[in-house]
C-alpha positions as CSV (number, residue, x, y, z in Angstrom):
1,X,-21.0,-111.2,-78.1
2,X,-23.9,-109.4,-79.6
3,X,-23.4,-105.8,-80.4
4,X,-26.5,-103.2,-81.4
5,X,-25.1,-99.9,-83.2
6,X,-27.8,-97.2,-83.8
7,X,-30.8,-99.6,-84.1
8,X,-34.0,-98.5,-85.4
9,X,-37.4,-100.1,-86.1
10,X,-40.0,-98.3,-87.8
11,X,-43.4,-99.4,-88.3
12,X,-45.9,-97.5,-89.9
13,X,-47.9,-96.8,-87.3
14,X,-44.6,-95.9,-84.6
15,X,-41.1,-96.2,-84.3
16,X,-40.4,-98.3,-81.0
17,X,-36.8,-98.7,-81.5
18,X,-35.1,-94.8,-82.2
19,X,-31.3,-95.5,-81.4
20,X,-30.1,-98.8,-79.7
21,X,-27.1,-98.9,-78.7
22,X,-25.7,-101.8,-76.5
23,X,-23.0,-104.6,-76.2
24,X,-24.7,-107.9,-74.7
25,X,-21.5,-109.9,-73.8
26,X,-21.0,-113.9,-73.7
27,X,-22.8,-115.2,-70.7
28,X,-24.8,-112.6,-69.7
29,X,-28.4,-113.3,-68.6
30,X,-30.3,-110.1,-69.4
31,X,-34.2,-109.3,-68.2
32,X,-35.7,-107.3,-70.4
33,X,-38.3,-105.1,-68.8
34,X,-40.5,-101.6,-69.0
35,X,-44.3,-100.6,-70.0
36,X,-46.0,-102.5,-72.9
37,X,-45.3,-100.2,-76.3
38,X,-41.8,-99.8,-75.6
39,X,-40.1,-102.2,-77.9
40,X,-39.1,-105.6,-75.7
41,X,-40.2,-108.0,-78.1
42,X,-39.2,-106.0,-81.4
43,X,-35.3,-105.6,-79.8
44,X,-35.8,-109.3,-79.3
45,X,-36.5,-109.9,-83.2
46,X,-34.4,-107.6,-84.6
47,X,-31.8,-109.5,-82.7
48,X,-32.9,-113.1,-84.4
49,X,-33.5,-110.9,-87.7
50,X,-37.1,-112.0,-87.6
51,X,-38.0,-108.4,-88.5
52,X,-34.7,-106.6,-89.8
53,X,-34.0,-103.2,-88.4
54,X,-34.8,-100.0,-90.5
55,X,-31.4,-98.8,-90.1
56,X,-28.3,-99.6,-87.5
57,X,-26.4,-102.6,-87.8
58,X,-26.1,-105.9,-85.3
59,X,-23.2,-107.9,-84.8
60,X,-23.2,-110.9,-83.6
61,X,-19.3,-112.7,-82.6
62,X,-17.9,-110.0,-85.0
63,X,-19.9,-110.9,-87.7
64,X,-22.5,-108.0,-89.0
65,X,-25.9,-110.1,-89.5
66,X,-27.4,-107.2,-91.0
67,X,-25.1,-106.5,-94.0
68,X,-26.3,-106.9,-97.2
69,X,-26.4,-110.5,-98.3
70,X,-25.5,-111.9,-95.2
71,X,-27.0,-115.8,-94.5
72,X,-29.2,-115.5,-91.8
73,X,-29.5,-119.3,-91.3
74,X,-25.8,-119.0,-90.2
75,X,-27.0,-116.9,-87.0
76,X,-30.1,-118.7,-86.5
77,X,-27.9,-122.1,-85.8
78,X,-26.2,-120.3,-82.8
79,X,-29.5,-118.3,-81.9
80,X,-32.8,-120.0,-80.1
81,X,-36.0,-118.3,-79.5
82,X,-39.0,-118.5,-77.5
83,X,-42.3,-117.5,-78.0
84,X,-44.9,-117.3,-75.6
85,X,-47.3,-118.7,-77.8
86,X,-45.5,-121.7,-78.3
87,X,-45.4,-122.7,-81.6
88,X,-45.6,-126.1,-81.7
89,X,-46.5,-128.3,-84.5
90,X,-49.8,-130.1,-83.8
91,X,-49.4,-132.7,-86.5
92,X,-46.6,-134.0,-84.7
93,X,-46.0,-135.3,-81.1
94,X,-43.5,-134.3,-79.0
95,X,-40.3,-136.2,-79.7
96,X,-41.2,-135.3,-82.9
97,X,-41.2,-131.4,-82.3
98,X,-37.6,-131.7,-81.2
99,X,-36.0,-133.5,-83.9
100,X,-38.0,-131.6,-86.6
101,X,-35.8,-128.5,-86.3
102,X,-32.2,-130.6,-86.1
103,X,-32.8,-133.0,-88.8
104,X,-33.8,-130.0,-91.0
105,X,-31.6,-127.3,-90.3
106,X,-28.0,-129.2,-88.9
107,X,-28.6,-132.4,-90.9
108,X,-28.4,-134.3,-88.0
109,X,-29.3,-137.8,-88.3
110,X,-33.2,-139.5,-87.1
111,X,-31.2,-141.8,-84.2
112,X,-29.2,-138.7,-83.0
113,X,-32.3,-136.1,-82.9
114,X,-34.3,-138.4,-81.2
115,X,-31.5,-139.7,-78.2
116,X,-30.8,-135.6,-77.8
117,X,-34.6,-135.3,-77.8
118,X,-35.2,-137.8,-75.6
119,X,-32.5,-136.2,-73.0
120,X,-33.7,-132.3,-73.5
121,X,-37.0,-133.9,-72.6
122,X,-35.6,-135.4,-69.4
123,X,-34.2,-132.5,-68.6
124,X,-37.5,-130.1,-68.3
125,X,-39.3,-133.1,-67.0
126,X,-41.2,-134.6,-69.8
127,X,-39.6,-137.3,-71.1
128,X,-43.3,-139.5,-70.2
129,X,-44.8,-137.3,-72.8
130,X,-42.4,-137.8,-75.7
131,X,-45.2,-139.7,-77.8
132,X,-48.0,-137.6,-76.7
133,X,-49.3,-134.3,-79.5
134,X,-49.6,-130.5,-78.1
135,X,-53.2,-130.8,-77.5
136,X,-52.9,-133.0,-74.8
137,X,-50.6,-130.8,-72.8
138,X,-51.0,-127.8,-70.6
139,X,-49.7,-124.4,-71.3
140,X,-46.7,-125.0,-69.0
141,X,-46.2,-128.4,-70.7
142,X,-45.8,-126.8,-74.2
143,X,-43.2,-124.4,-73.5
144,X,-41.5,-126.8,-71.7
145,X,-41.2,-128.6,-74.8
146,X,-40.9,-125.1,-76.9
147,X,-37.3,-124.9,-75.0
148,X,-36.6,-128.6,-75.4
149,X,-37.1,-127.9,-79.4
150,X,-34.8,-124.8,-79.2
151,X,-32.1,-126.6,-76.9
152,X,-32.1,-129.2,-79.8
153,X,-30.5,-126.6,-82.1
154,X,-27.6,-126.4,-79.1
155,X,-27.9,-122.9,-79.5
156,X,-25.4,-120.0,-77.5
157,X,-27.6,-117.4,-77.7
158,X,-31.2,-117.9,-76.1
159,X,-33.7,-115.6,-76.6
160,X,-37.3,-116.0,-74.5
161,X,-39.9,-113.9,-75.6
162,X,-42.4,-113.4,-72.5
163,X,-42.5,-116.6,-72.1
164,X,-44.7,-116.9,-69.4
165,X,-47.0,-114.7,-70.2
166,X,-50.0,-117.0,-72.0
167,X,-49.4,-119.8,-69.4
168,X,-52.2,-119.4,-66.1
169,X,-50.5,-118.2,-62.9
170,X,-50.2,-122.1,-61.4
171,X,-48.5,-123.2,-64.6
172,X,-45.4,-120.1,-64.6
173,X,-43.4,-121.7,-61.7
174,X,-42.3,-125.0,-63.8
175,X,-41.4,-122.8,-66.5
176,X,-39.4,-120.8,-64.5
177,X,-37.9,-123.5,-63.1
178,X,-36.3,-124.5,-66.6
179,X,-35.7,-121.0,-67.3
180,X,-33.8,-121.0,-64.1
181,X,-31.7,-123.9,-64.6
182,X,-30.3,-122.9,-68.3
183,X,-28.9,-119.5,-66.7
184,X,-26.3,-121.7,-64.9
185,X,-24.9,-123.1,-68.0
186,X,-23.1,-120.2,-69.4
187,X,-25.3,-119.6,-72.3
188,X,-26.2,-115.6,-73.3
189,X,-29.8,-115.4,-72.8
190,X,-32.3,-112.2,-72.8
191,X,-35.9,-112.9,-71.3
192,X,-38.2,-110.7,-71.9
193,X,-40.8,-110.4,-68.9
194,X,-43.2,-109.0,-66.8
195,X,-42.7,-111.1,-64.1
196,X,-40.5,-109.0,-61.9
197,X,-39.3,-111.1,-59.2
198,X,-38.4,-113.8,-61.7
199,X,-36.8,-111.3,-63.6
200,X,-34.6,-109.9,-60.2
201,X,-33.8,-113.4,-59.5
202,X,-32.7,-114.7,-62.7
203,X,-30.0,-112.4,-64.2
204,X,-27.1,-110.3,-63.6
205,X,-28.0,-107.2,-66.2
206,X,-31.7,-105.8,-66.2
207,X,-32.7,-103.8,-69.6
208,X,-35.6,-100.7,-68.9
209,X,-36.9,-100.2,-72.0
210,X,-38.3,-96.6,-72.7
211,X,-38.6,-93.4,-75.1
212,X,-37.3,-95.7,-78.3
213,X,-34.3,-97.9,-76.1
214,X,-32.7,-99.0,-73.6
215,X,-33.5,-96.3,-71.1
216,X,-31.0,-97.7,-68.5
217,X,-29.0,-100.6,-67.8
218,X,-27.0,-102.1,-64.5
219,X,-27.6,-104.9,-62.5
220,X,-30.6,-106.3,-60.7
221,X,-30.0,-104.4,-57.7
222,X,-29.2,-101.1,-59.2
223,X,-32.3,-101.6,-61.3
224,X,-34.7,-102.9,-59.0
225,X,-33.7,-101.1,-55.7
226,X,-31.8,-97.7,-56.6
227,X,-32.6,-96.6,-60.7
228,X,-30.6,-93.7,-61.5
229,X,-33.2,-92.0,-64.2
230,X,-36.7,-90.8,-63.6
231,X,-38.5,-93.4,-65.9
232,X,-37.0,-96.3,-64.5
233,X,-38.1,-94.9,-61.2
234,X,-41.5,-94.3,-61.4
235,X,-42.0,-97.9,-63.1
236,X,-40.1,-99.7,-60.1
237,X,-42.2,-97.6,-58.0
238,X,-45.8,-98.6,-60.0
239,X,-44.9,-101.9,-59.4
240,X,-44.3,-102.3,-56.0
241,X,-46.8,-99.5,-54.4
242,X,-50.7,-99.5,-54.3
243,X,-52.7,-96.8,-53.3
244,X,-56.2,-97.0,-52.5
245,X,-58.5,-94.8,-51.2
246,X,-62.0,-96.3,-49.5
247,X,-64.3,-93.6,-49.8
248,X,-67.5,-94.8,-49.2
249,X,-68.8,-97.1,-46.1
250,X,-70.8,-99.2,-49.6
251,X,-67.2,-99.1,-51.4
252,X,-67.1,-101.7,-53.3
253,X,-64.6,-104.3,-51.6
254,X,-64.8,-106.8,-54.6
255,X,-63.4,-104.4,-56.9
256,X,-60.5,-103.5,-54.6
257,X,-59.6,-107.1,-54.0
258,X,-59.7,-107.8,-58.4
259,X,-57.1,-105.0,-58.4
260,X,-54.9,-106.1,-55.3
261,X,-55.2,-109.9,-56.9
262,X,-53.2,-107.6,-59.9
263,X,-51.2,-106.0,-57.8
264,X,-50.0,-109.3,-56.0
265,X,-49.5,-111.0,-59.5
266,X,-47.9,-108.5,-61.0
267,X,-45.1,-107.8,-57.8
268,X,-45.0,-112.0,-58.0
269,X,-45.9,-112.0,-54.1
270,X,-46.2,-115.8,-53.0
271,X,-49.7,-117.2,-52.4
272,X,-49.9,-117.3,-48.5
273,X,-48.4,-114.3,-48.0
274,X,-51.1,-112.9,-51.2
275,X,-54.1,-114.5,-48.9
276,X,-52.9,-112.9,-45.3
277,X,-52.5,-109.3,-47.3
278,X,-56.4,-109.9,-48.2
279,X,-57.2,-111.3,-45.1
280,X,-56.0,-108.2,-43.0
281,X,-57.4,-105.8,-44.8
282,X,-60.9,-107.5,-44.5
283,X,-60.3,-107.7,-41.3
284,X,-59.0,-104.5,-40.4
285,X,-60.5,-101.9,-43.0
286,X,-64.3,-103.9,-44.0
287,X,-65.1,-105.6,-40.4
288,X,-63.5,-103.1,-37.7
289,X,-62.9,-99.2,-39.5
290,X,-66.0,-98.8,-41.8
291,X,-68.4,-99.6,-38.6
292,X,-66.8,-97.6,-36.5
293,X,-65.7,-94.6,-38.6
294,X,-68.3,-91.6,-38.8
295,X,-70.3,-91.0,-42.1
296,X,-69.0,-87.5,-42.5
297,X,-65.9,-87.2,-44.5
298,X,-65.8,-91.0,-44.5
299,X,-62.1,-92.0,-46.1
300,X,-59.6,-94.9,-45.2
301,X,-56.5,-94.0,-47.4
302,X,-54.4,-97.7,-47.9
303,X,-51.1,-98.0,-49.0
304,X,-48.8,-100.9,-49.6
305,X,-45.2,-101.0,-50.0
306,X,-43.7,-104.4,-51.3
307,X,-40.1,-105.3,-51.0
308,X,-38.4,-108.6,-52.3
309,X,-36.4,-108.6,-48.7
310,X,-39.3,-107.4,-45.5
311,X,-42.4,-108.2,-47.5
312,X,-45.2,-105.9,-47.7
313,X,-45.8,-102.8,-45.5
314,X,-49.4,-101.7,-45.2
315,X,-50.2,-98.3,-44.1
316,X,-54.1,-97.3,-43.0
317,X,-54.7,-93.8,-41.9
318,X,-58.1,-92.6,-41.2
319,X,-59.9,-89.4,-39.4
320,X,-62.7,-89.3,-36.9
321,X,-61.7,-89.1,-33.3
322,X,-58.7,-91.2,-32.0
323,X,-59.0,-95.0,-32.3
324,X,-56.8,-97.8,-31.8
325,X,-58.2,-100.9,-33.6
326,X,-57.5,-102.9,-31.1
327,X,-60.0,-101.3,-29.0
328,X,-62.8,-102.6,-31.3
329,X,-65.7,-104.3,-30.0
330,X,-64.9,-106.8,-32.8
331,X,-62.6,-108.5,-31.0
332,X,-63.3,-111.4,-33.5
333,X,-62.0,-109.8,-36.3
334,X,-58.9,-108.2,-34.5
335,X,-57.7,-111.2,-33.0
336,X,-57.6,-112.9,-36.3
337,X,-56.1,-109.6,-37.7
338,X,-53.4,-109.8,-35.0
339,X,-52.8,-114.0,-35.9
340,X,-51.5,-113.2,-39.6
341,X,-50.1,-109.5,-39.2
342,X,-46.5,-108.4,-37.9
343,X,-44.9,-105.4,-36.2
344,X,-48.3,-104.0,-35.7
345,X,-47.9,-99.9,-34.8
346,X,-51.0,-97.7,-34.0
347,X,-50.1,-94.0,-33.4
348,X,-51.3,-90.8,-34.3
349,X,-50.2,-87.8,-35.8
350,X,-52.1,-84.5,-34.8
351,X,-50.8,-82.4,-37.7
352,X,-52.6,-85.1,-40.6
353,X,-56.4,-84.9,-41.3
354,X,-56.1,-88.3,-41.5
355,X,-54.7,-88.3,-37.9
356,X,-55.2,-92.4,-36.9
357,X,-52.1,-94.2,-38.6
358,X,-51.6,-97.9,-38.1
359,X,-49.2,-100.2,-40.0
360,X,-47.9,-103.6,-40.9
361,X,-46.1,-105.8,-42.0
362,X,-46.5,-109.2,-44.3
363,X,-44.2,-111.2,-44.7
C-alpha cells in the first residue's frame, strides 16, 4: 500500500503538487490522467523519491520513505519505473540491459540475471534480440526492453511514466500489449497517459489531476462516462467532442483534416473507423454541401461526438433553403457517403438558422 499525506512539490518556477492526499492500495492499476502542467509525472517521482516532496510525507507498506535518513534503495528494490524516453544503456546490448540492474542492486548472480533476462525477454517478445544494442531497435522495441529491465528487479510497485508517448502511433499497440498483460498479475501499477482509451481499458481507478492534486478519483466508468466535478468534465468532454465550423466555400480542408488526425489520436479511434470519419466528411461537407450551398452567410457547423461503446456521431447543420443530401446531383459522392456511414437522419428544424440537420454514425 502506498499512502500520500499532504504532498507538496515546489519548484521555483510553480508548485504543481499543493496537497496530495491519497491511499493507492495493493493491486490497484491506476491511470493517471489530466492537462499537461498539472503534476502526472512529478506525483509519479515523488512516489519513487526521484525528486523528494517539499513537504507531506509518503508511505510506502507502513514504512515512511520520506523520513529523515530513510534508505531509499530499500523502496527502489520493490518499486520499478518507466520512462518514456527509455533509458537504455547503448554500450550494452540487450540481455545485457536486464542483468545490469539485478547483478548491481540484488547481488544476484551473472547465470541467474541472464536465465530471468532471457525469460522477461520472451515474455514482451524479444527474446531474438537479446544480443542486439538499443540502436538497432525501434521505439516500441526499447521500452519493451525498458519493462523487461524493470521486471528484472521483480518489483511490486510499477510505475510507467507516459510510456507511450515518444513511440510513433504504429509502434504504441505492442507496448500496450505488455502493459496490458502485467495488470493481470496483481502487481500495483500507476500509468501515466494520454492515451485515453488505453487508459479506460487498462485499470480499475482513474486519477484527474488538476489545481495542485488529485482533482477526482473513482473508477473508469465514473471517470470517463459520468465525472462528478466541473474540471474533470470539461476535460472528458475536450476529448471526445470536436467542433468545427466551415466558413468559407476556399476553407481550408487540409487544415481541418491535420486537426481531426489529432482529434482521432488523441480519442485512440481505430484506423478504419479514423479513415471512414474522413472519408464522409469529404464526401458529404467538400463534394456535395460547399457546391450546393449559397455564397451568402456560407457556414457548415460540424460536430462529432465519440463514445468508446456507439462510435462516433457526426452532426452537420447548415442554412440556405431545405436540402436533403441525398438529393445531390453528386450521386457519386453520396453513394460512397451512404457505403461507409450508419443510421443516416436528414431532418430539419425551422426554429435554427442553421435549419438542414443531418447525422451519423461511425462505428
Amino acid at each position: 500500500m502506498i499512502e500520500l499525506r499532504h504532498v507538496e512539490k515546489a519548484f521555483p518556477n510553480g508548485t504543481p503538487l499543493k496537497d496530495v492526499n491519497v491511499t493507492i492500495n495493493e493491486g490497484d492499476v491506476i491511470s493517471v490522467i489530466g492537462p499537461s502542467g498539472t503534476g502526472k509525472s512529478t506525483l509519479l517521482r515523488c512516489i519513487n523519491m526521484l525528486g523528494a516532496p517539499t513537504k507531506g510525507q509518503i508511505f510506502v507498506d507502513g514504512e515512511e520513505i520520506t523520513a529523515k535518513g530513510y534508505d531509499i534503495r530499500k523502496v527502489r528494490r520493490k518499486m520499478g519505473m518507466v520512462f518514456q524516453s527509455f533509458n537504455l544503456f547503448g554500450h550494452l546490448n540487450v540481455i545485457e540491459n536486464i542483468m545490469v540492474p539485478p547483478m548491481d542492486l540484488l547481488g544476484v548472480s551473472k547465470q541467474d540475471a541472464y536465465d530471468t533476462g532471457m525469460k522477461l525477454l520472451a515474455q514482451v517478445g524479444l527474446a531474438s534480440k537479446a544480443m542486439s544494442y538499443p540502436e538497432e531497435l525501434s521505439g516500441g522495441q526499447k521500452q519493451r526492453v525498458a519493462i523487461a529491465r524493470t521486471l528484472a528487479m521483480n518489483p511490486s510497485i510499477i510505475l510507467f511514466d507516459e510510456p507511450t508517448s515518444a513511440l510513433d502511433p504504429t509502434m504504441v499497440d505492442e507496448v500496450q500489449a505488455v502493459i496490458r498483460e502485467l495488470a493481470g498479475t496483481g502487481k500495483t501499477m500507476m500509468i501515466v497517459t494520454h492515451e485515453m482509451r488505453f487508459a479506460k481499458e487498462i485499470c480499475n481507478r482513474v486519477f484527474y489531476m488538476d489545481e495542485g492534486g488529485v482533482y477526482e478519483d473513482g473508477t473508469p466508468e465514473q471517470i470517463f462516462e459520468h465525472p462528478k466535478k466541473d474540471n474533470t468534465r470539461r476535460f472528458i468532454q475536450r476529448l471526445k467532442v470536436m467542433h468545427e465550423a466551415i466558413n468559407a466555400k476556399d476553407f481550408d480542408f487540409l487544415s481541418l483534416y491535420s486537426r481531426l488526425n489529432e482529434y482521432v489520436y488523441k480519442s485512440q479511434i481505430d484506423a478504419k473507423p479514423a479513415y471512414r470519419i474522413r472519408q464522409t466528411i469529404e464526401e458529404l461537407c467538400q463534394q456535395i454541401l460547399v457546391p450546393e450551398l449559397p455564397d451568402k452567410d456560407f457556414l457548415i457547423d460540424l460536430v462529432l461526438e465519440y463514445s468508446v461503446d456507439s462510435g462516433t456521431e457526426i452532426t452537420v447543420r447548415y442554412g440556405g433553403k431545405p436540402f436533403d443530401p441525398k438529393d445531390t446531383e453528386n450521386t457519386i459522392a453520396w453513394s460512397i457517403f451512404t457505403s461507409v456511414a450508419d443510421k443516416i437522419r436528414y431532418r430539419i428544424r425551422e426554429a435554427d438558422e442553421l435549419h438542414n440537420v443531418i447525422s451519423y454514425v461511425i462505428q
